[in-house]
Structures are given as C-alpha cells and as structure tokens.
C-alpha positions as CSV (number, residue, x, y, z in Angstrom):
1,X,-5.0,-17.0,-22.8
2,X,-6.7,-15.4,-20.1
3,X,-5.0,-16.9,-16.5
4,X,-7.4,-18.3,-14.3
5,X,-6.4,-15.8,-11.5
6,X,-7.1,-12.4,-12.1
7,X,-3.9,-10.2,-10.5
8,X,-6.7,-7.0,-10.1
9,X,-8.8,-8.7,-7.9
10,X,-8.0,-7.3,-4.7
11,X,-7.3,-10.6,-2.7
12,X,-5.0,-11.5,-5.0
13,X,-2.9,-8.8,-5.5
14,X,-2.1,-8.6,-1.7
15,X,-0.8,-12.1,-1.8
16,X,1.1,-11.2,-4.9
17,X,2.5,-8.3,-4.1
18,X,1.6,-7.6,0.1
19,X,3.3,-11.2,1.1
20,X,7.2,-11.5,2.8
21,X,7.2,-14.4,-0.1
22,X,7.0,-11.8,-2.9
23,X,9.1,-8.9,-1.3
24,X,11.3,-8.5,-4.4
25,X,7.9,-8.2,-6.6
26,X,7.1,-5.3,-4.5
27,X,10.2,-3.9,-4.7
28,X,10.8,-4.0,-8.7
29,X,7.1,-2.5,-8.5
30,X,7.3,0.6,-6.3
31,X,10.9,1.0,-7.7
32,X,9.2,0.9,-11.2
33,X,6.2,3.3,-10.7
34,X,8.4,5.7,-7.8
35,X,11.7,6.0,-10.1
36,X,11.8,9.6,-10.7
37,X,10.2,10.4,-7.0
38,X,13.2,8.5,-6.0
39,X,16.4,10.2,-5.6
40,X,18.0,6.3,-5.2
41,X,16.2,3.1,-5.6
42,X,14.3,1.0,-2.7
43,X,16.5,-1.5,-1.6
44,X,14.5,-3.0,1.5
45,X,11.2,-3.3,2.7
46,X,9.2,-4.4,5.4
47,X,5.6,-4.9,4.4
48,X,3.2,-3.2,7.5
49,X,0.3,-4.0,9.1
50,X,-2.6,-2.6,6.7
51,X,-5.3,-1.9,9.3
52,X,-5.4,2.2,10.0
53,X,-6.2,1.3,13.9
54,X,-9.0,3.7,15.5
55,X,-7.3,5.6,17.7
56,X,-10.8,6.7,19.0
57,X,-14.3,5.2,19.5
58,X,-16.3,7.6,16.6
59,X,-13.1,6.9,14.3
60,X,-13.6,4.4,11.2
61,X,-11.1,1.4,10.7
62,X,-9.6,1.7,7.6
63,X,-7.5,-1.1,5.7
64,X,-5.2,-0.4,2.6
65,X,-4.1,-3.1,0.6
66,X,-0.8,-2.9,1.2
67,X,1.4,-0.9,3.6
68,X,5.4,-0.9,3.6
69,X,8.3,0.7,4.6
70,X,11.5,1.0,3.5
71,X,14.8,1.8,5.3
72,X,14.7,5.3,4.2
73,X,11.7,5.9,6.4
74,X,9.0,6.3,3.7
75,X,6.2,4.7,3.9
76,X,4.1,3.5,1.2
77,X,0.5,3.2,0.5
78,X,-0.4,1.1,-2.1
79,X,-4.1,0.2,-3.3
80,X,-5.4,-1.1,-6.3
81,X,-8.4,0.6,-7.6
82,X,-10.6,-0.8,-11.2
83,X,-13.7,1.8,-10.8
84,X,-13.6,4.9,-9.5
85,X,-16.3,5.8,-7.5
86,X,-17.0,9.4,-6.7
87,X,-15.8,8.5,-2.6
88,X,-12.6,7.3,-3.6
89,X,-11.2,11.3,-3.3
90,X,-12.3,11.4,0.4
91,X,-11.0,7.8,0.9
92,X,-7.6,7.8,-0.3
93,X,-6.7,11.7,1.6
94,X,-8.4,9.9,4.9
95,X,-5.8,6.9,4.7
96,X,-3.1,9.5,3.6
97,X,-4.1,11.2,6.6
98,X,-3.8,8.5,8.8
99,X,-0.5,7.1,7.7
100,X,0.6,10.6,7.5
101,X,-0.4,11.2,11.3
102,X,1.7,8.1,12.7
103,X,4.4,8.7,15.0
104,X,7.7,7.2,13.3
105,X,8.6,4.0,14.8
C-alpha cells in the first residue's frame, strides 16, 4: 500500500528530514549515504538556514532543501531531485559555490 504522503515530494522531505524534530533521521541518513567519505560518523547536527542570502542586488536567492552542519565543521547540502532537467548542472555548482564561499561561523 502506497502512503498517502509521498516522502519525494519536496515539502515533505524537509519536514521529514530538515526539522530539529527528526534530527536523528538526518543523521542515520547522511551517516548512511557519507559512510565511506567519513573518516568517523556524524554525531551532531544543527540543521541551517536554507536561503543562499544575496549578498548583492544582481545576485539570485537560492534555497536548498536542507542545510546542516555538524561539529566537525562540514557542512552539508542536501536536495532531493526526481527529474533531471538539463539546469540542474549549473544549479547544484551555484549553491556549492555559495555554501562553499561562506565565511566559517
């Protein structure tokens, strides 16, 4: 049986997985799909604002689905994507470049 609400729908899956409710969800997730980038596993996170803020007037907002970082310092991205439309290339290396370019707190 199908459940009535769908986990790839993109509102859903940041309440799943992008709410302080559901931080060990995200945690067994990234730990999951990041274990052999990992040289231990995550063991806190603090889930981020996901608006890329303009920092100038021509820039574009961007907002991720979810944004997090651990204790470690690392700070992931994560997006959930069902089509793959031929902008998604230039989309995902502009938000990489924007988390990328963000002074460490």
């Amino acid at each position: 049986m199908k459940h009535a609400i769908d986990p790839t729908i993109d509102c859903v899956f940041k309440a799943i997985l992008g709410s302080n409710e559901h931080i060990n969800l995200l945690l067994n997730f990234l730990n999951s799909i990041c274990k052999d980038d990992l040289s231990s596993p995550i063991s806190d996170l603090t889930i981020l604002n996901p608006y890329n803020e303009k920092q100038f007037l021509t820039d574009k907002l961007s907002i991720v689905d979810i944004k997090a970082n651990d204790k470690a310092g690392n700070t992931f991205q994560i997006e959930i994507q069902m089509s793959v439309p031929s902008s998604l290339r230039h989309r995902m290396l502009h938000n990489w470049a924007e988390l990328y370019s963000q002074p460490a707190d």
